[in-house]
Gaussian input, Z-matrix of N, CA and C with variables (Angstrom, degrees):
# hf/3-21g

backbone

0 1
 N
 C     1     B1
 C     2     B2     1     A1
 N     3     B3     2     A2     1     D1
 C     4     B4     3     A3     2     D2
 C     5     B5     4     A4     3     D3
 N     6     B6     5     A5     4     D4
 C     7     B7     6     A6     5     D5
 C     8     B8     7     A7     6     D6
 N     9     B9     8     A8     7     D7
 C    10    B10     9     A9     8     D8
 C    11    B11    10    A10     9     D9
 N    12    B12    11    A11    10    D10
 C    13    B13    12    A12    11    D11
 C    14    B14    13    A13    12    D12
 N    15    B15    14    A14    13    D13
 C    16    B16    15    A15    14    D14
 C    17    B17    16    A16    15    D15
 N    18    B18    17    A17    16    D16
 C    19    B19    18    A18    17    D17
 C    20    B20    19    A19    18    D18
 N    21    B21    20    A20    19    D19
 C    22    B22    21    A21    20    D20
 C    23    B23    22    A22    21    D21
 N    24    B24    23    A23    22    D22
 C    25    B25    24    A24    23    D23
 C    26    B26    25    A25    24    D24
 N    27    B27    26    A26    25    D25
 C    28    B28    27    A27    26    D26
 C    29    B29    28    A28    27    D27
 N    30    B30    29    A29    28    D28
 C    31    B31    30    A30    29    D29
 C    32    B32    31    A31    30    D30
 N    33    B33    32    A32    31    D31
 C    34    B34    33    A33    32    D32
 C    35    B35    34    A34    33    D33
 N    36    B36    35    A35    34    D34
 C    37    B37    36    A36    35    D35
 C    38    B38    37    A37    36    D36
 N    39    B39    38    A38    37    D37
 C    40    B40    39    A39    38    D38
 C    41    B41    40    A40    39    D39
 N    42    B42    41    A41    40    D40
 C    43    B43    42    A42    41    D41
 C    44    B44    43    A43    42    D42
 N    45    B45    44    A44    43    D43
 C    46    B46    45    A45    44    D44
 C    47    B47    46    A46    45    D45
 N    48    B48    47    A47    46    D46
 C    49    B49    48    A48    47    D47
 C    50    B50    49    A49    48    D48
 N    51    B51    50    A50    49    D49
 C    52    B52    51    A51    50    D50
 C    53    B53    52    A52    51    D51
 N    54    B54    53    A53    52    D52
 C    55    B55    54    A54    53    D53
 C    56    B56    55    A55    54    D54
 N    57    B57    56    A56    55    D55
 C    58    B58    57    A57    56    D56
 C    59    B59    58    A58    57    D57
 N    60    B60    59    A59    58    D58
 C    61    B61    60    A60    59    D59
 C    62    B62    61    A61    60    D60
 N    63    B63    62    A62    61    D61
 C    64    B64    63    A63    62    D62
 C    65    B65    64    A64    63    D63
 N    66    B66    65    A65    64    D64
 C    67    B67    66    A66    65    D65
 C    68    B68    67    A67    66    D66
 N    69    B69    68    A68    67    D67
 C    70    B70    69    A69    68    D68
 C    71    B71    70    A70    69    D69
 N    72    B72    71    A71    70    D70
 C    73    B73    72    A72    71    D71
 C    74    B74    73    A73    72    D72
 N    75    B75    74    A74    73    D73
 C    76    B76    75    A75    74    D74
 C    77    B77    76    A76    75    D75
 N    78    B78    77    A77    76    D76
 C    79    B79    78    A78    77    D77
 C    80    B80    79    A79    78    D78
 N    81    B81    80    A80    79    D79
 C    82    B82    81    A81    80    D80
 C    83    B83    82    A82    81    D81
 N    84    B84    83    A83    82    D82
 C    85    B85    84    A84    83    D83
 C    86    B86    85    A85    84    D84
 N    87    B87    86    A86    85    D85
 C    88    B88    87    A87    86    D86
 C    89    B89    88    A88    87    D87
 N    90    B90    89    A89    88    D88
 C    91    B91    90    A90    89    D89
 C    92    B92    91    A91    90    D90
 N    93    B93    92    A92    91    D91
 C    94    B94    93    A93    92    D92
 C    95    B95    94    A94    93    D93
 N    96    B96    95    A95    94    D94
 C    97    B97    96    A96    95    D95
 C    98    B98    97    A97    96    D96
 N    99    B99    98    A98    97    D97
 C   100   B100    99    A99    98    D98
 C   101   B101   100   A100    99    D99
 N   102   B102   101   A101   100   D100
 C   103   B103   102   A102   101   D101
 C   104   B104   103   A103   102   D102
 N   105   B105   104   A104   103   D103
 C   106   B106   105   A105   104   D104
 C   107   B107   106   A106   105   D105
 N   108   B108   107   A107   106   D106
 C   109   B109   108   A108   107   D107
 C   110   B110   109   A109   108   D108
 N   111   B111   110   A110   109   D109
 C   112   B112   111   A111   110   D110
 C   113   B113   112   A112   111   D111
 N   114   B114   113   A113   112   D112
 C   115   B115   114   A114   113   D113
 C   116   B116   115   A115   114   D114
 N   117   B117   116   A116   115   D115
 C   118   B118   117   A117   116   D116
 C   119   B119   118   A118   117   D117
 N   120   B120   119   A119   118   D118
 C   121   B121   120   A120   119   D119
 C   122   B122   121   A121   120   D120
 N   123   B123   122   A122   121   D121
 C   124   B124   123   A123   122   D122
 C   125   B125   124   A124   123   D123
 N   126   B126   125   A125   124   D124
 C   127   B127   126   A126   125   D125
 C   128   B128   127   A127   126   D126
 N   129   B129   128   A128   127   D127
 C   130   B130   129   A129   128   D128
 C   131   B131   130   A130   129   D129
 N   132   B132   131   A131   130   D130
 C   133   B133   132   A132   131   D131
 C   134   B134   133   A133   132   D132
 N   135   B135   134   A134   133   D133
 C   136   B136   135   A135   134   D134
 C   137   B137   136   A136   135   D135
 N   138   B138   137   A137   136   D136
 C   139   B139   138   A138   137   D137
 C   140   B140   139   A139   138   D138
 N   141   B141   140   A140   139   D139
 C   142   B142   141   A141   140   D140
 C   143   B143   142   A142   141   D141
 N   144   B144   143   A143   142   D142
 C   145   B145   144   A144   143   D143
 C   146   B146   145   A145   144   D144
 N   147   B147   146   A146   145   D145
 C   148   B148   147   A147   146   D146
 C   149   B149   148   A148   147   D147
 N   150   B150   149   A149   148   D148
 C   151   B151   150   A150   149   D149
 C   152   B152   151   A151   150   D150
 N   153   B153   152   A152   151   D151
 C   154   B154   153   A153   152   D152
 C   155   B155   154   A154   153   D153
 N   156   B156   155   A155   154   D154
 C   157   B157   156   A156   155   D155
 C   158   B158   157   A157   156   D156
 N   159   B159   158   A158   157   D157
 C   160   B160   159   A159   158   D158
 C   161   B161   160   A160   159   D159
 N   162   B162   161   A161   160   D160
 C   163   B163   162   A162   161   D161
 C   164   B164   163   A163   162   D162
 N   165   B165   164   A164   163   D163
 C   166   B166   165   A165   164   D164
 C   167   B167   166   A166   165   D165
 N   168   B168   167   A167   166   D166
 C   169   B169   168   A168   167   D167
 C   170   B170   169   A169   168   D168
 N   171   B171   170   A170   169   D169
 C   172   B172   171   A171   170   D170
 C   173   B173   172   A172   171   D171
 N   174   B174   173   A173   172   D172
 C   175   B175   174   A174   173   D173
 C   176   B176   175   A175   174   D174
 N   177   B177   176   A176   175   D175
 C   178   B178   177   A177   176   D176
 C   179   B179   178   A178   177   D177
 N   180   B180   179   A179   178   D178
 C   181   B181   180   A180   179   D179
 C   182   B182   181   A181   180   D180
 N   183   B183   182   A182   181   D181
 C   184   B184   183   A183   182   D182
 C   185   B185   184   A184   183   D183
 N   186   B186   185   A185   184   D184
 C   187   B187   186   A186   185   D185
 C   188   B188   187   A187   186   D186
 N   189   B189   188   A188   187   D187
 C   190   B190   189   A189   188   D188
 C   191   B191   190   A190   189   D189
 N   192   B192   191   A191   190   D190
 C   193   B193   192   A192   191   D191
 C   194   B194   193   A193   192   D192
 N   195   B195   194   A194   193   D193
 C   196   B196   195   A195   194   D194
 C   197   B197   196   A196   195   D195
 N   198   B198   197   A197   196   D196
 C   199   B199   198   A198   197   D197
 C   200   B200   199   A199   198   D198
 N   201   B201   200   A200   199   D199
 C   202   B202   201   A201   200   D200
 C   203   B203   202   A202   201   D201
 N   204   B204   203   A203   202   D202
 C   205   B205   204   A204   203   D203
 C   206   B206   205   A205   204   D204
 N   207   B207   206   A206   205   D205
 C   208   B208   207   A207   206   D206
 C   209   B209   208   A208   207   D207
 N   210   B210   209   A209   208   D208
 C   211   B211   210   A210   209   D209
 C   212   B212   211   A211   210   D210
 N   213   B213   212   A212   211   D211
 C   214   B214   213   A213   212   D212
 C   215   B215   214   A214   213   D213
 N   216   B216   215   A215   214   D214
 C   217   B217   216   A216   215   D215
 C   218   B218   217   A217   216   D216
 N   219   B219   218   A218   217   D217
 C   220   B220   219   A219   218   D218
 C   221   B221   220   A220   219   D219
 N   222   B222   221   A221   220   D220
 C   223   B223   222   A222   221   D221
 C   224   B224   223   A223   222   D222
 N   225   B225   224   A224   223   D223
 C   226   B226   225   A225   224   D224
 C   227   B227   226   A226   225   D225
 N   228   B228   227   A227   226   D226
 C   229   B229   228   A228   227   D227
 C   230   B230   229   A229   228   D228
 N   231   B231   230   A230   229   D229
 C   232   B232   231   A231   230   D230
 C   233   B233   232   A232   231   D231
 N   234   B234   233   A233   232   D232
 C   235   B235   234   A234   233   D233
 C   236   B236   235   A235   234   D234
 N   237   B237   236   A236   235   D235
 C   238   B238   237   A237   236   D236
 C   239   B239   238   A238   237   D237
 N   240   B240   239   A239   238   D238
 C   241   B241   240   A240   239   D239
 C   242   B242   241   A241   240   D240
 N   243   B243   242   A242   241   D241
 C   244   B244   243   A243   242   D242
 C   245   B245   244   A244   243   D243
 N   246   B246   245   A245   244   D244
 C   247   B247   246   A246   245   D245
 C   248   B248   247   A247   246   D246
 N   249   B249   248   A248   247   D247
 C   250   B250   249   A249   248   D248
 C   251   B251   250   A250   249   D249
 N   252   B252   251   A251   250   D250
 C   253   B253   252   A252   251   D251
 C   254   B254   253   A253   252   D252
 N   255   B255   254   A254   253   D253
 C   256   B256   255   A255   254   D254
 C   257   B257   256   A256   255   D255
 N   258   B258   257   A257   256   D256
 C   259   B259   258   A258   257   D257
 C   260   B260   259   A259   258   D258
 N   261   B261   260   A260   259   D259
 C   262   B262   261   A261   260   D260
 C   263   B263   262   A262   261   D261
 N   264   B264   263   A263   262   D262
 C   265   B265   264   A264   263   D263
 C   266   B266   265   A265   264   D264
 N   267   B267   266   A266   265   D265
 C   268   B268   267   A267   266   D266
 C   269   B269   268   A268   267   D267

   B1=1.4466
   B2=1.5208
   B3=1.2813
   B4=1.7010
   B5=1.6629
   B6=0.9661
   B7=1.9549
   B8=1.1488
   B9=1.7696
   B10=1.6124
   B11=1.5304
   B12=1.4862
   B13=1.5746
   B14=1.4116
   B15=1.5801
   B16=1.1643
   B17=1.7393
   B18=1.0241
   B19=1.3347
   B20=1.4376
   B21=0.9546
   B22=1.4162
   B23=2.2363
   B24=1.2741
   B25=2.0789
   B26=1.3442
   B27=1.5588
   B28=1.0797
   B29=2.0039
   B30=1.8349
   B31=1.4552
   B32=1.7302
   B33=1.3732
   B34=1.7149
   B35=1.2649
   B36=0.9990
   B37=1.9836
   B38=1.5212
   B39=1.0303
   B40=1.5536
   B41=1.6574
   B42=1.4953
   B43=2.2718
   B44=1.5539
   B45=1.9655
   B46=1.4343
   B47=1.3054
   B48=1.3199
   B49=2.0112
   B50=1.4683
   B51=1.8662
   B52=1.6772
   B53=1.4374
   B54=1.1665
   B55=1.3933
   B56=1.9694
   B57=1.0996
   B58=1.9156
   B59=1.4157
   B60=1.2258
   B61=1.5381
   B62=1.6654
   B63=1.5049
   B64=1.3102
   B65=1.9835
   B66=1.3774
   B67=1.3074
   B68=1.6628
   B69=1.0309
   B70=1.8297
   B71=1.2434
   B72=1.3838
   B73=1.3240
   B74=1.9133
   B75=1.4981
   B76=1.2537
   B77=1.8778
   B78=1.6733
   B79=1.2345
   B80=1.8452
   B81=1.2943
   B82=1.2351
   B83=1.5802
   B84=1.8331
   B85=1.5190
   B86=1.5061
   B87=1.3920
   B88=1.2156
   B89=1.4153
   B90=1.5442
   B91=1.2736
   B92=1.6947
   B93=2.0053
   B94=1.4648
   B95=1.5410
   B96=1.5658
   B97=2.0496
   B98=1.1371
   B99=1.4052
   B100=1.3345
   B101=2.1133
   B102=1.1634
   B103=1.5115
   B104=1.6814
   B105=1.2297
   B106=1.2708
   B107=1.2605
   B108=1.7381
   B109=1.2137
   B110=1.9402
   B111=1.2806
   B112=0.9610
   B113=1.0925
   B114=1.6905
   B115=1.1756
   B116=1.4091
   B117=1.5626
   B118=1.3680
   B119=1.9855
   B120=1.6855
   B121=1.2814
   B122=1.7981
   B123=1.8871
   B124=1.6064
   B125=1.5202
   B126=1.3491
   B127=1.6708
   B128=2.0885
   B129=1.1120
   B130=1.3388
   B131=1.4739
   B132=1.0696
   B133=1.8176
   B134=1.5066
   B135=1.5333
   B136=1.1841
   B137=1.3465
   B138=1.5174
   B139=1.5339
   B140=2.0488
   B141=1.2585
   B142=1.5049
   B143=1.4277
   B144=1.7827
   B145=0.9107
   B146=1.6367
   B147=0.9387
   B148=1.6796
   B149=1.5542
   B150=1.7037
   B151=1.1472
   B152=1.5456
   B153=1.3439
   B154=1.0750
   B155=1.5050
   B156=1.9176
   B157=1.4938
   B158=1.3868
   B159=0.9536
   B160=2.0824
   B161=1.9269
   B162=1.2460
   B163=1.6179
   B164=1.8245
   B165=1.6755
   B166=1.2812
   B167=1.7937
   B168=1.5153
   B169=0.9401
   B170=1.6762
   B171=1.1079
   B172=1.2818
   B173=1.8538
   B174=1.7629
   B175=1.2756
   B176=1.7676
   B177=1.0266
   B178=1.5679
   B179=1.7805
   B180=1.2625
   B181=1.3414
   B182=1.5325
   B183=1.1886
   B184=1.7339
   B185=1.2467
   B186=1.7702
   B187=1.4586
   B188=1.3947
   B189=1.7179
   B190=1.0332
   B191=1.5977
   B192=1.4477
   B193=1.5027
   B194=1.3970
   B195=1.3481
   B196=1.8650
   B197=1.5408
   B198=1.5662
   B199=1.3326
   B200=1.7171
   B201=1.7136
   B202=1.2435
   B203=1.7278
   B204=1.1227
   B205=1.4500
   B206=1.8327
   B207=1.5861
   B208=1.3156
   B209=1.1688
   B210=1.8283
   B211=1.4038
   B212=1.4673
   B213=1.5726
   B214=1.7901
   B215=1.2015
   B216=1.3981
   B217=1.3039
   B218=1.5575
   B219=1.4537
   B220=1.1477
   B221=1.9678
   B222=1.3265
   B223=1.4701
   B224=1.4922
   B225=1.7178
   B226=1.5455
   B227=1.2400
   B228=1.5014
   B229=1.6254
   B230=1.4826
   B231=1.0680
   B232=1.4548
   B233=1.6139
   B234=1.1626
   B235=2.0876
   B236=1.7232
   B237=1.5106
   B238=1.7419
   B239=1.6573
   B240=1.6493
   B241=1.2878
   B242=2.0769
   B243=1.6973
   B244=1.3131
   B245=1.9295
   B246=1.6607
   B247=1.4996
   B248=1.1918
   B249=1.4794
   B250=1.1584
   B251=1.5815
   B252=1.1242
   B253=1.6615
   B254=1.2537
   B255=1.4160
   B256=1.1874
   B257=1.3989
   B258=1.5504
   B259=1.7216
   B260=1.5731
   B261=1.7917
   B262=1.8119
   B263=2.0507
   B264=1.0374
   B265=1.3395
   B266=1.5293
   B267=1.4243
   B268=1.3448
   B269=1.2321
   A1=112.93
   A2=111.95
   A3=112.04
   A4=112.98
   A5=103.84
   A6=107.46
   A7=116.00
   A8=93.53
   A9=114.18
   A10=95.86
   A11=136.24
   A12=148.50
   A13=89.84
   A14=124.59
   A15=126.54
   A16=97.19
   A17=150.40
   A18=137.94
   A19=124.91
   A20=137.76
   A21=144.73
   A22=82.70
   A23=100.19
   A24=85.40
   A25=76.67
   A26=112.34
   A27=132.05
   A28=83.56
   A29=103.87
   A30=111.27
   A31=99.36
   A32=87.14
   A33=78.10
   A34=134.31
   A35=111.16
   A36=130.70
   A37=91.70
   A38=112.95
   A39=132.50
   A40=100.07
   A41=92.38
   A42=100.59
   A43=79.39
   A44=139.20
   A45=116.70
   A46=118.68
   A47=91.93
   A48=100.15
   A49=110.64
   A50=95.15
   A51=77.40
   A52=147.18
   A53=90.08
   A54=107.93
   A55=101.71
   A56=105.23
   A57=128.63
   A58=101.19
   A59=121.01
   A60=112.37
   A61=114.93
   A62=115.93
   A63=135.51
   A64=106.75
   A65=97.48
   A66=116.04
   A67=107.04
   A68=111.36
   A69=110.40
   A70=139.88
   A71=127.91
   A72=108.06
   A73=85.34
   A74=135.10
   A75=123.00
   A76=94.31
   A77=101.27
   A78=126.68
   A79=93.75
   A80=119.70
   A81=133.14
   A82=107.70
   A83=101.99
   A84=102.80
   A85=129.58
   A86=124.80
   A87=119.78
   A88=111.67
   A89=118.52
   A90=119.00
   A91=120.65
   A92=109.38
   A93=86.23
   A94=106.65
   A95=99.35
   A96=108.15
   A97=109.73
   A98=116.60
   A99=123.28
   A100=117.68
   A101=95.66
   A102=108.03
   A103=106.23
   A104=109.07
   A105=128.69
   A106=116.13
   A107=104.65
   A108=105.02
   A109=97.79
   A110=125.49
   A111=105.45
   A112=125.09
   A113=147.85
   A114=148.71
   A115=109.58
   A116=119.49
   A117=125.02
   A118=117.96
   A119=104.86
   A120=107.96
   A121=111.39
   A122=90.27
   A123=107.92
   A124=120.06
   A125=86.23
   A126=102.39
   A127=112.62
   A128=108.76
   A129=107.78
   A130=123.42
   A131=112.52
   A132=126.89
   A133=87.30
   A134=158.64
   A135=133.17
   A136=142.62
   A137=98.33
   A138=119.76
   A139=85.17
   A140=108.56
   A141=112.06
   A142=116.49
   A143=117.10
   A144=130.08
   A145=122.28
   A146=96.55
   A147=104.57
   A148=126.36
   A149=115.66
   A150=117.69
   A151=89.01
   A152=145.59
   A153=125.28
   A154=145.79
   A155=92.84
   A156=110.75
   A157=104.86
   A158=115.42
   A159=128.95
   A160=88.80
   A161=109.21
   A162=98.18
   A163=111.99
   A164=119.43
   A165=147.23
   A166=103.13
   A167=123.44
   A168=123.17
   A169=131.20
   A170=132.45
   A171=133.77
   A172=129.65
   A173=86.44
   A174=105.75
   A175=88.81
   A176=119.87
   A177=125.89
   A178=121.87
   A179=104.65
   A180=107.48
   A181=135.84
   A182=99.72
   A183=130.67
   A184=101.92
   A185=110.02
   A186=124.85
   A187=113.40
   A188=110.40
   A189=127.25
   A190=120.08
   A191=104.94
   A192=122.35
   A193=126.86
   A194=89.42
   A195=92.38
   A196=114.26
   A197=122.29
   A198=110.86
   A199=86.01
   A200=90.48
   A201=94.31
   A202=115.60
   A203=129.15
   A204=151.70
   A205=87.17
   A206=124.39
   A207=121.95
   A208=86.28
   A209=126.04
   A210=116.62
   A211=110.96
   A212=117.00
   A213=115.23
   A214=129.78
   A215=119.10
   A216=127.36
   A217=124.33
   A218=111.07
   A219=150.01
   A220=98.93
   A221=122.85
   A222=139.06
   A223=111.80
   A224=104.23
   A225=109.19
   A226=124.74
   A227=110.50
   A228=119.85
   A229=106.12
   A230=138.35
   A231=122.05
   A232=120.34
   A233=107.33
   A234=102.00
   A235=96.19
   A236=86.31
   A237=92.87
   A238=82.12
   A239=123.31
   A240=94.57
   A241=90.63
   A242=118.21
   A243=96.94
   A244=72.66
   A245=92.96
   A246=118.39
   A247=107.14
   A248=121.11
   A249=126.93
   A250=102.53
   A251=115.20
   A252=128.31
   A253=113.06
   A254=157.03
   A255=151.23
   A256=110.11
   A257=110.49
   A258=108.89
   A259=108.03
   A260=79.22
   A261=100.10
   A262=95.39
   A263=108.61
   A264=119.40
   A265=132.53
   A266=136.77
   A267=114.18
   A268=122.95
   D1=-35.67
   D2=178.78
   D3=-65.64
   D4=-18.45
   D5=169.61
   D6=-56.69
   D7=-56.04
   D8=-156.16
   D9=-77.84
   D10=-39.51
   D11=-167.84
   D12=-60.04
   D13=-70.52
   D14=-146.64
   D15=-80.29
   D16=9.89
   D17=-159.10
   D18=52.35
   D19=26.50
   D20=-131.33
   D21=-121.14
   D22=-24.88
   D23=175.61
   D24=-167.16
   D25=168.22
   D26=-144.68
   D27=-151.88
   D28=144.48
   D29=-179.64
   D30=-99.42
   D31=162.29
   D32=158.15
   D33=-126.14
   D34=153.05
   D35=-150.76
   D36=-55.55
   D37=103.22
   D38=175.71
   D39=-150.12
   D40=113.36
   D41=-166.93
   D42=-67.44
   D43=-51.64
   D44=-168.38
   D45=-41.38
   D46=-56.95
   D47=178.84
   D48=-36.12
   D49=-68.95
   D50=-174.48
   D51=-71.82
   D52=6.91
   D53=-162.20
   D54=-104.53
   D55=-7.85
   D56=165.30
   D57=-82.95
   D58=-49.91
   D59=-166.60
   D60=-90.63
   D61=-28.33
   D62=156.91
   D63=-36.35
   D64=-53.76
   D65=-155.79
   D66=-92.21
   D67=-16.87
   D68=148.69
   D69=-51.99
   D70=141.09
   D71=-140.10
   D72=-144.96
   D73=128.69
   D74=-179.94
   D75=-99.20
   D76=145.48
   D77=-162.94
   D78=-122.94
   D79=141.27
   D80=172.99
   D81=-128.49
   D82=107.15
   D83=169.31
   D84=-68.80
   D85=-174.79
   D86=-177.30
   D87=-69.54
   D88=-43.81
   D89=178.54
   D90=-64.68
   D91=4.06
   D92=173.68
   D93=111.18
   D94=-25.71
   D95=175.93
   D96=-88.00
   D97=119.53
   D98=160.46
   D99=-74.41
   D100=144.05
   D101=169.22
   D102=-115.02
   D103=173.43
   D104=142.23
   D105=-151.28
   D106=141.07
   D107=-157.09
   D108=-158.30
   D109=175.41
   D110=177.42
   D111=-118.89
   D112=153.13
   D113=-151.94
   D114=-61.40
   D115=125.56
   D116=167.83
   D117=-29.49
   D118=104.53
   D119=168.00
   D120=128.60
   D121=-35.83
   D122=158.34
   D123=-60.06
   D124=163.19
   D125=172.06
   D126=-106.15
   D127=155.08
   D128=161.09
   D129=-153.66
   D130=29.09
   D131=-165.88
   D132=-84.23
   D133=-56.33
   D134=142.65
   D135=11.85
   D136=-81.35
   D137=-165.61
   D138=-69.99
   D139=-56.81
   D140=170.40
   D141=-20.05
   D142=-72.25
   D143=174.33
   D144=-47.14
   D145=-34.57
   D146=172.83
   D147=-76.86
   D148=-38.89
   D149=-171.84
   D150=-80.25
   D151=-49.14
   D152=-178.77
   D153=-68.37
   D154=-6.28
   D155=161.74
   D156=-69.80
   D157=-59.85
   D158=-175.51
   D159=-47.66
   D160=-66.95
   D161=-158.39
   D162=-49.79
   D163=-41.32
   D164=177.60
   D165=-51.11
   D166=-42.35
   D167=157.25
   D168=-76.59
   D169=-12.35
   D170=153.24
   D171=-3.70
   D172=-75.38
   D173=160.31
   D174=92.38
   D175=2.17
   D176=164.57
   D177=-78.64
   D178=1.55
   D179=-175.80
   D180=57.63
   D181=14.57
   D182=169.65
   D183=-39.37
   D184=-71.63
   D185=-171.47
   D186=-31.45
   D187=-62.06
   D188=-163.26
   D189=-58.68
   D190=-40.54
   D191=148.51
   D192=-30.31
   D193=-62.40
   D194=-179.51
   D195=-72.51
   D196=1.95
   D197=-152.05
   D198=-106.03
   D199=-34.09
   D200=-173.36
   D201=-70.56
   D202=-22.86
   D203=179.32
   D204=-57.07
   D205=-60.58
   D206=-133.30
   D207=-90.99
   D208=-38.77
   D209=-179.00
   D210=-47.87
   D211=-55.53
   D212=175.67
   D213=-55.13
   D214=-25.18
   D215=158.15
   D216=-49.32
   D217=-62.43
   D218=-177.24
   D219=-56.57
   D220=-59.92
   D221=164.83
   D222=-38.22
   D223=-53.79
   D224=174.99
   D225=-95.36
   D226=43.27
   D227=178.47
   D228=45.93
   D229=18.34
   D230=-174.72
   D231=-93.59
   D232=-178.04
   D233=-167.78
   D234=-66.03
   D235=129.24
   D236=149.86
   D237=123.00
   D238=-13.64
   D239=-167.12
   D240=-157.92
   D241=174.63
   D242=173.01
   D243=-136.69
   D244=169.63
   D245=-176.66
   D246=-65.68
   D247=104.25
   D248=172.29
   D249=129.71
   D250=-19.77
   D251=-166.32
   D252=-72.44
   D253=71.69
   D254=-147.97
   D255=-143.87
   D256=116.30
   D257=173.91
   D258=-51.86
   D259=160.00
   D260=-167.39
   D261=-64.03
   D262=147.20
   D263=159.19
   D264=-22.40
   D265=123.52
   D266=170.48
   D267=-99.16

């Protein structure tokens, strides 16, 4: 959101898109964690696709962080990923 707030990149006029990110909704668990996620029945593989193009451009090395997080996950059989399971390269 701080990309998109500050003007710093601009989306493009796609009514699905906006209408994915419109349609997101932030959730606060009991322990205090917020999600966002989108309403039971919606789609968000879009808005998905997008926030992780914007984050990938940063150039802060965030991405690389998270990729590296999912590969170890993914290594130690744990949820979200199986041994051997590793996104394609960036």
């Amino acid at each position: 959101m701080p990309l998109l707030n500050s003007g710093r990149c601009e989306l493009l006029d796609h009514l699905r898109l906006h209408a994915q990110l419109l349609g997101l909704e932030r959730r606060t668990a009991r322990g205090g964690r917020d999600s966002i996620d989108h309403v039971p029945g919606s789609h968000d593989d879009l808005a998905n696709a997008a926030a992780g193009a914007l984050l990938g451009q940063q150039g802060n090395g965030l991405f690389l962080l998270y990729q590296r997080e999912y590969e170890a996950r993914c290594a130690a059989g744990a949820a979200g990923g199986r041994p051997g399971d590793t996104p394609p390269p960036v």
